[in-house]
GUTOR-749186 format. One record per residue: residue number from 0; residue in three letters; chain; x negated, y, z of N, C-alpha, C in turn. Coordinates in steps of 0.02 Angstrom, whole numbers, plus 50000, padded with zeros to 5 digits. Layout:
N
- num,residuo,cadena,n_c1,n_c2,n_c3,ca_c1,ca_c2,ca_c3,c_c1,c_c2,c_c3
- NUM,ALA,A,X,Y,Z,X,Y,Z,X,Y,Z
...
***
This chain:
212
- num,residuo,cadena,n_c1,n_c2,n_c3,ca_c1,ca_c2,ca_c3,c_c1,c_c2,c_c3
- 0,UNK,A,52114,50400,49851,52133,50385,49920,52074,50353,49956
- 1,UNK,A,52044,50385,50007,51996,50362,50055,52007,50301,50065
- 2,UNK,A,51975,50226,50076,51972,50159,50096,51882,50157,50138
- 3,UNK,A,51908,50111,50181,51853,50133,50220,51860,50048,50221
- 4,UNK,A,51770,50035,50248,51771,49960,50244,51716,49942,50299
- 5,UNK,A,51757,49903,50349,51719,49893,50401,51659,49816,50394
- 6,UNK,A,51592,49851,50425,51550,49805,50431,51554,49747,50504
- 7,UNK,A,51558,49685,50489,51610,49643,50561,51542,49583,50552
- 8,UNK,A,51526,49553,50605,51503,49473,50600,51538,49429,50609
- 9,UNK,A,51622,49431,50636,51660,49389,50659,51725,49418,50652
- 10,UNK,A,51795,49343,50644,51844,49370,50614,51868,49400,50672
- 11,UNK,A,51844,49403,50731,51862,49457,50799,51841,49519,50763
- 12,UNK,A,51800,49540,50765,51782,49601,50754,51819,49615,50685
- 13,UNK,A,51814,49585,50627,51855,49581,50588,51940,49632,50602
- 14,UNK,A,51967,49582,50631,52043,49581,50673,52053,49670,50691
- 15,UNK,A,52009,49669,50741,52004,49720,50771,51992,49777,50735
- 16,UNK,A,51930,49781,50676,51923,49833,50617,51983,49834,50585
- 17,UNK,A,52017,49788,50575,52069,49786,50532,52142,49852,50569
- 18,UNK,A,52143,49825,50626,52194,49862,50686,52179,49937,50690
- 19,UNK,A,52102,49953,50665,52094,49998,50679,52085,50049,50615
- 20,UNK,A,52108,50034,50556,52127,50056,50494,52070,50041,50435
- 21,UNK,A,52041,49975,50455,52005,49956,50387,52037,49924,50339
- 22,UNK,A,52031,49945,50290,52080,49911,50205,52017,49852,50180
- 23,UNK,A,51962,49836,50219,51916,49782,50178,51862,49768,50231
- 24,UNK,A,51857,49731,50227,51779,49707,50279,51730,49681,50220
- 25,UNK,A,51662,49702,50283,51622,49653,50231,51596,49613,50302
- 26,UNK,A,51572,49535,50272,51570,49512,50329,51493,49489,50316
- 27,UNK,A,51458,49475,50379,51377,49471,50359,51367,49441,50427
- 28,UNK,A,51309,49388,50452,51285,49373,50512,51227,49415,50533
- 29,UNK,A,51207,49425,50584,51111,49429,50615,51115,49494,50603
- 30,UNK,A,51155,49544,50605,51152,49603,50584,51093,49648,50618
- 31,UNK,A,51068,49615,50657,51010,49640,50695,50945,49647,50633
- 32,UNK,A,50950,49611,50576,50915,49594,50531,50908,49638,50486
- 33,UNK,A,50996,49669,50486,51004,49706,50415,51059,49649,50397
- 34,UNK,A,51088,49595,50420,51121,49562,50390,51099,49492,50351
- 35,UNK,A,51138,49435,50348,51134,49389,50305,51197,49344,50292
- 36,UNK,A,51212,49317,50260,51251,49241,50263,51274,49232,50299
- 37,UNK,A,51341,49232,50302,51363,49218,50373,51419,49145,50352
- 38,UNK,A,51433,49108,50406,51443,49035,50382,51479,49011,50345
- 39,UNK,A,51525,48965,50346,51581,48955,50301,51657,48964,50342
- 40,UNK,A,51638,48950,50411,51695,48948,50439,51715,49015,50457
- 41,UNK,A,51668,49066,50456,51658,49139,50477,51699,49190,50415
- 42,UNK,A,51690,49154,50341,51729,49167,50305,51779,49154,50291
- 43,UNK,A,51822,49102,50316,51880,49061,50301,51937,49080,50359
- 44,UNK,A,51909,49115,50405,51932,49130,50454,51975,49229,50432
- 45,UNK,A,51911,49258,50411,51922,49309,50411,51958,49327,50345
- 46,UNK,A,51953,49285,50295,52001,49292,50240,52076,49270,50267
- 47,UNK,A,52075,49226,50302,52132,49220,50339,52176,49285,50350
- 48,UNK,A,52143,49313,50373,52166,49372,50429,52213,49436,50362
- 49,UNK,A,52198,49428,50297,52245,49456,50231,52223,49539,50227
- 50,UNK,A,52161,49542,50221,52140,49592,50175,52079,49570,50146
- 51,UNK,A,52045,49600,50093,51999,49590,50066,51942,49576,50104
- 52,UNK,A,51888,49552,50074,51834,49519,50132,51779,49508,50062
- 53,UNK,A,51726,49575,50082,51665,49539,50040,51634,49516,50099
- 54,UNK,A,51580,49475,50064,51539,49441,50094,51462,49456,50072
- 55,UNK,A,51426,49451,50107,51350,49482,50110,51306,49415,50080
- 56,UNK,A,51283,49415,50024,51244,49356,50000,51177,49387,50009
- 57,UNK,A,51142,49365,50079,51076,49371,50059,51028,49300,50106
- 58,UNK,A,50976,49257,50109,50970,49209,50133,50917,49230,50169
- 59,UNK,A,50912,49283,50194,50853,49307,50265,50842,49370,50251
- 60,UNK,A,50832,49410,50341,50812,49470,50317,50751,49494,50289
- 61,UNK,A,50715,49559,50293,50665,49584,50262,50662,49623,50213
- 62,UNK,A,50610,49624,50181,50641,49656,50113,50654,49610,50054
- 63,UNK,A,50686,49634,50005,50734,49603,49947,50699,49581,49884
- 64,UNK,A,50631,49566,49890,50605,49526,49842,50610,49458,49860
- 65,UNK,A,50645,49416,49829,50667,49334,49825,50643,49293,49796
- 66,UNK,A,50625,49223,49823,50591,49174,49771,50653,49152,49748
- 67,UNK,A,50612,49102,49700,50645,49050,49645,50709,49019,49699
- 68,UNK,A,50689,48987,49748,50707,48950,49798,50771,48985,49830
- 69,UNK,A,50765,49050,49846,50828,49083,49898,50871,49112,49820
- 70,UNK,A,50849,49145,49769,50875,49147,49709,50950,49080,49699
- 71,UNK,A,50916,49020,49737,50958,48962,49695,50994,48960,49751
- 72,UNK,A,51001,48986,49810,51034,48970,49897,51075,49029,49894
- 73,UNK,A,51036,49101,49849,51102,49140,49827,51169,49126,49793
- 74,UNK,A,51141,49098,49729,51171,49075,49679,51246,49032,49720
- 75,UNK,A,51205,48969,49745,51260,48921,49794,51320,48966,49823
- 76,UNK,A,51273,49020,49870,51315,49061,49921,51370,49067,49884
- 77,UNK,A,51375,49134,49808,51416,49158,49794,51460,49118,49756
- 78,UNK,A,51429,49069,49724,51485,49002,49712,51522,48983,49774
- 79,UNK,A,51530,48973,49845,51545,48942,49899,51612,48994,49932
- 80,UNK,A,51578,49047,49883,51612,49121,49919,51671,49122,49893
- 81,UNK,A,51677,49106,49842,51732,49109,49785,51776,49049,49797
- 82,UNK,A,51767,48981,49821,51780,48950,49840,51850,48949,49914
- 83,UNK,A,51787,48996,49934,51832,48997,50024,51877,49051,50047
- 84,UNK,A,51891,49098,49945,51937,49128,49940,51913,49206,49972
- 85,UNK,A,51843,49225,49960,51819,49281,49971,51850,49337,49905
- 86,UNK,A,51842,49398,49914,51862,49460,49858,51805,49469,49821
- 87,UNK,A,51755,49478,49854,51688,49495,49810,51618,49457,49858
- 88,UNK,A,51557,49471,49835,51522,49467,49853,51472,49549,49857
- 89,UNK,A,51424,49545,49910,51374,49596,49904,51313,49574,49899
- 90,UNK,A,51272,49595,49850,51223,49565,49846,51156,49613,49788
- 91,UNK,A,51093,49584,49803,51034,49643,49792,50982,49612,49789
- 92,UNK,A,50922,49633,49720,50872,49614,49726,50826,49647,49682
- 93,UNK,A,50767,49629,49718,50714,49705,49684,50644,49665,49678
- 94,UNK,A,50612,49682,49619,50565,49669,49599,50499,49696,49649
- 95,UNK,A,50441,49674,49659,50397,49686,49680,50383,49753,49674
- 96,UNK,A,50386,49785,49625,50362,49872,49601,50422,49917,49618
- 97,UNK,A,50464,49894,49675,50530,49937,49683,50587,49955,49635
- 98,UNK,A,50590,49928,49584,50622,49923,49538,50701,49882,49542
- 99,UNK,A,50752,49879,49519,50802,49797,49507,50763,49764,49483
- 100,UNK,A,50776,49686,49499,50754,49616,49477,50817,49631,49445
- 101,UNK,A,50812,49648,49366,50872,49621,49341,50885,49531,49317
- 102,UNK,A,50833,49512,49307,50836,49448,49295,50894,49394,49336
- 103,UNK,A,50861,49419,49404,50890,49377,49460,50974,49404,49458
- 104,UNK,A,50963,49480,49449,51042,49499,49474,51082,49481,49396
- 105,UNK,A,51070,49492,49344,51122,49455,49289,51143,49401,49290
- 106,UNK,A,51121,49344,49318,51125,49267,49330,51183,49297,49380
- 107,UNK,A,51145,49321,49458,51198,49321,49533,51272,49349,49487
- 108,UNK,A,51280,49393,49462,51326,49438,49448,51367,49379,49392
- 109,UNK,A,51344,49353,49337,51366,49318,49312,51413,49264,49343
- 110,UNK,A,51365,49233,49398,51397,49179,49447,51453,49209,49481
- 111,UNK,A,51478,49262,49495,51518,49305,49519,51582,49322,49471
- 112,UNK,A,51565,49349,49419,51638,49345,49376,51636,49296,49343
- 113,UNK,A,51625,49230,49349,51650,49161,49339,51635,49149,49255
- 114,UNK,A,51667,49097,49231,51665,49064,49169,51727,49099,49136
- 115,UNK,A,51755,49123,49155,51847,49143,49122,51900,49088,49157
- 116,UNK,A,51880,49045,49175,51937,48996,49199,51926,49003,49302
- 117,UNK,A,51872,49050,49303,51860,49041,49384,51883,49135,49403
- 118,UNK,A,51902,49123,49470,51930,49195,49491,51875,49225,49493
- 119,UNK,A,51898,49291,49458,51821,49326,49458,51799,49379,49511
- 120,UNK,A,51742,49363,49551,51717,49398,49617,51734,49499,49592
- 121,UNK,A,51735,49526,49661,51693,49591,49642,51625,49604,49673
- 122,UNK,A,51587,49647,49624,51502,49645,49666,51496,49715,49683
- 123,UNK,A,51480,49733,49736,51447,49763,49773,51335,49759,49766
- 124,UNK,A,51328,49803,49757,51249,49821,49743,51225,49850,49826
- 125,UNK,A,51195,49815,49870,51183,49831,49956,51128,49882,49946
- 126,UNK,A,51114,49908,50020,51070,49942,50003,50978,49939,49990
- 127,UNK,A,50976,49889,49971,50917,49848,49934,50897,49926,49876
- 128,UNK,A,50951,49968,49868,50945,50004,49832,50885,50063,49845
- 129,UNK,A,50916,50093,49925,50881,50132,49973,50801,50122,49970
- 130,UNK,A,50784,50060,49935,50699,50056,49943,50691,50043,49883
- 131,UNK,A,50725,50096,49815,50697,50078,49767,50658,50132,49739
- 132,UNK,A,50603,50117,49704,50560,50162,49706,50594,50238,49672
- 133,UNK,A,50611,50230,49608,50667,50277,49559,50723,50263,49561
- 134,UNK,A,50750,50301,49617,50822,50276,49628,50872,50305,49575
- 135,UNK,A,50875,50353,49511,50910,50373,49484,50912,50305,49409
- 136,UNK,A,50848,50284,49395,50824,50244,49329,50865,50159,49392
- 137,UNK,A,50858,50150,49437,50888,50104,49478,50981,50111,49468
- 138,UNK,A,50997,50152,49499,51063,50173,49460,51090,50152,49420
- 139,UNK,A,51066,50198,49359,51071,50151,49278,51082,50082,49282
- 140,UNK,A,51035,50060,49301,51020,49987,49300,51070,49964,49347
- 141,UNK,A,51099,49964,49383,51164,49933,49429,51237,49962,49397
- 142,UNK,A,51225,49998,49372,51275,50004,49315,51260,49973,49260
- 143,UNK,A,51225,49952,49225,51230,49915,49176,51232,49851,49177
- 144,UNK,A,51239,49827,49266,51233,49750,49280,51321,49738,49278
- 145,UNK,A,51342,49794,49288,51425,49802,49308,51452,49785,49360
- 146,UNK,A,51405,49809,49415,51414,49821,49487,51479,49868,49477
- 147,UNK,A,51529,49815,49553,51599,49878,49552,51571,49935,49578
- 148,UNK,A,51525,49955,49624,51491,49972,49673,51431,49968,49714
- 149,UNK,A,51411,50037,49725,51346,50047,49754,51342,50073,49850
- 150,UNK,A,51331,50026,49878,51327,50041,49939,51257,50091,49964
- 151,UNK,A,51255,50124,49992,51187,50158,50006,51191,50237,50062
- 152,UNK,A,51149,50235,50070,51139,50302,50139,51107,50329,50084
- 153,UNK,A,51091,50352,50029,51066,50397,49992,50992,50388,50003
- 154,UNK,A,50945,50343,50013,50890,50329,50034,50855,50374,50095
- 155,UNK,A,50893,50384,50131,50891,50407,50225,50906,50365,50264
- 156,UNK,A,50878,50369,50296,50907,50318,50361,50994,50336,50386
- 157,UNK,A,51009,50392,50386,51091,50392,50375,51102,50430,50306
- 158,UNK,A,51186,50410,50322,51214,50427,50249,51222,50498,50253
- 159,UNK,A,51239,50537,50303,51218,50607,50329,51187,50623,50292
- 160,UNK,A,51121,50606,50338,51049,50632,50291,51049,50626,50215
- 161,UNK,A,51063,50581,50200,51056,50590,50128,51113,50586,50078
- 162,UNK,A,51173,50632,50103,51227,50661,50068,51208,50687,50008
- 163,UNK,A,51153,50720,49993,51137,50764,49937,51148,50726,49880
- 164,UNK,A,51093,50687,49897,51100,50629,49827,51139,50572,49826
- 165,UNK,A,51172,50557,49877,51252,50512,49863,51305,50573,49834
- 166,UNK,A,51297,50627,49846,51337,50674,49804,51307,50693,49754
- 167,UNK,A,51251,50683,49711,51228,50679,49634,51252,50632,49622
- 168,UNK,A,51240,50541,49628,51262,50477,49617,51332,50477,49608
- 169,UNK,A,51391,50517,49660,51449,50517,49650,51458,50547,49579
- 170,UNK,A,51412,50606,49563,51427,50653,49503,51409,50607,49431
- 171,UNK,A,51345,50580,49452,51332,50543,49386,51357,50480,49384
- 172,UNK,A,51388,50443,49440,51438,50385,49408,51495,50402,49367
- 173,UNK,A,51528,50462,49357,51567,50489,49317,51632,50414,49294
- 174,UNK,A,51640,50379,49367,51696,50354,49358,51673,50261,49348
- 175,UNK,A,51610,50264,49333,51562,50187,49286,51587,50150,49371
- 176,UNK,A,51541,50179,49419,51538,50134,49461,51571,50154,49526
- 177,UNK,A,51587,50121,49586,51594,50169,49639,51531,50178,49718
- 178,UNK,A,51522,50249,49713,51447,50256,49768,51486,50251,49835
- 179,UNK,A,51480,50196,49871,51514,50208,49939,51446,50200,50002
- 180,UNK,A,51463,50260,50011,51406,50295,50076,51414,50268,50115
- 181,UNK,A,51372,50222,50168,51350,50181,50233,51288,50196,50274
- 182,UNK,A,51282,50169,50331,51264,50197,50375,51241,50251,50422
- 183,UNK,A,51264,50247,50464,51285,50311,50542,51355,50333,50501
- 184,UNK,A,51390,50315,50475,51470,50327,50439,51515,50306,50512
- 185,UNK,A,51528,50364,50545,51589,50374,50609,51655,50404,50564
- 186,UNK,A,51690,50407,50637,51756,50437,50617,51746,50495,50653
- 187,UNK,A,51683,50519,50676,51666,50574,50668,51626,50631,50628
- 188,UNK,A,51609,50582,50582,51580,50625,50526,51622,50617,50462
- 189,UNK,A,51657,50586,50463,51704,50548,50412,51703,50591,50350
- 190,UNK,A,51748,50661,50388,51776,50703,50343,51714,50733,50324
- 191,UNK,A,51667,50770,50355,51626,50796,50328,51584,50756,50292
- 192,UNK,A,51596,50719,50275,51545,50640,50245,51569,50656,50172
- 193,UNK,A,51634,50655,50180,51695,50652,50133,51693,50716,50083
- 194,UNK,A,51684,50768,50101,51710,50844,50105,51629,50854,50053
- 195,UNK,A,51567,50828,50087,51494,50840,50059,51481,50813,49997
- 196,UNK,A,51517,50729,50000,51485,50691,49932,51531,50689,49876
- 197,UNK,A,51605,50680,49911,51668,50657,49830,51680,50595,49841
- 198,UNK,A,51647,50575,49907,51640,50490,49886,51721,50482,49917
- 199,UNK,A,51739,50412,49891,51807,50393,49918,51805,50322,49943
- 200,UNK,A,51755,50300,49980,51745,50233,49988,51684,50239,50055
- 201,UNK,A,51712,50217,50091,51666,50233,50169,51629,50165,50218
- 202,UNK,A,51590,50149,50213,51563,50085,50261,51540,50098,50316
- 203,UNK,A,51529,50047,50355,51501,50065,50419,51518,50015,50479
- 204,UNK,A,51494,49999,50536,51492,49957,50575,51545,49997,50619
- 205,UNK,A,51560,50067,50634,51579,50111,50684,51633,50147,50652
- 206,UNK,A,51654,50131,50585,51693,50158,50561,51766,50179,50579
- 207,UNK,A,51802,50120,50596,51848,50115,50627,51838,50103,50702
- 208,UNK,A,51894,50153,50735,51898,50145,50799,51948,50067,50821
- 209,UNK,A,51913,50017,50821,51904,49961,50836,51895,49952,50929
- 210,UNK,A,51968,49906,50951,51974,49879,51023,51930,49819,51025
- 211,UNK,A,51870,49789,51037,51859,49736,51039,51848,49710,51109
***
């Protein structure tokens, strides 16, 4: 069953994605950036509102190589997230040579499905992916971190464009993970989005026809 998951900065827009047939938000600030952190009250609000709500852990835009320092402001985030009664977190990071930082992401991911006594997050893999150098050996590797999911435009600037290989990724997750195709994702390309890759999981800022 298709679930589509709207990209919101606020539990308005939120509200409104929701009205307009989103089953999940993800919520993120500065989207002008690509997204970051968005506050505490920004999350507490929109979990309010009773559907799922990831949240975007990243501590500035740019690209997704992280120090020691935003590493530990991640870490906080997705502890804080879990806290304020978020579903999952989204979150991404890549080594200097375009590769996963798996280092960084086994710790984040860890901090995410808890100790056994803490509710355990779901993770989302952003598209930190889109700029990885070998995106198929990258893959692997976000599957073996036990990402629920891989967000990505197929490394195109839309998910259009690069249907081909979000429809290989759909073929070779063979069920491990789920590839949900983002950006330029309308409810006018929906079906044919749908119809091209296999995917069953849809993001996007424009997704839902949203009154705001």
């Amino acid at each position: 069953m298709r679930l589509l998951e709207a990209c919101c900065t606020s539990p308005e827009e939120a509200a409104a994605a929701i009205a307009g047939g989103a089953g999940r938000i993800e919520l993120c600030a500065d989207i002008d950036v690509g997204g970051v952190t968005p506050c505490d009250g920004a999350i507490r609000a929109t979990v309010a509102l009773g559907v799922p709500v990831n949240v975007l852990v990243r501590p500035r835009g740019g690209d997704f190589v992280f120090s020691p320092e935003e590493e530990e402001e991640m870490a906080e985030s997705i502890a804080r997230c879990r806290d304020l009664g978020a579903a999952g977190v989204v979150i991404g990071a890549l080594r200097p040579d375009g590769s996963v930082d798996m280092e960084m992401m086994e710790r984040l991911v860890r901090i995410a499905r808890g100790d056994g006594s803490e509710r355990r997050l779901s993770v989302s893999f952003h598209r930190a992916f889109d700029e990885c150098r070998e995106p198929f050996s990258a893959f692997e590797d976000i599957i073996a971190l036990g990402c629920d999911r891989l967000l990505t435009s197929g490394t195109a600037p839309t998910a259009w464009e690069g249907r081909k290989l979000i429809a290989q990724l759909v073929e070779k997750a063979s069920g491990r993970i789920i590839v949900m195709p983002g950006s330029g994702v309308t409810p006018e390309n929906l079906a044919s989005l749908e119809e091209e890759t296999g995917a069953i999981e849809f993001h996007g800022t424009k997704i839902c026809r949203r009154k705001i």
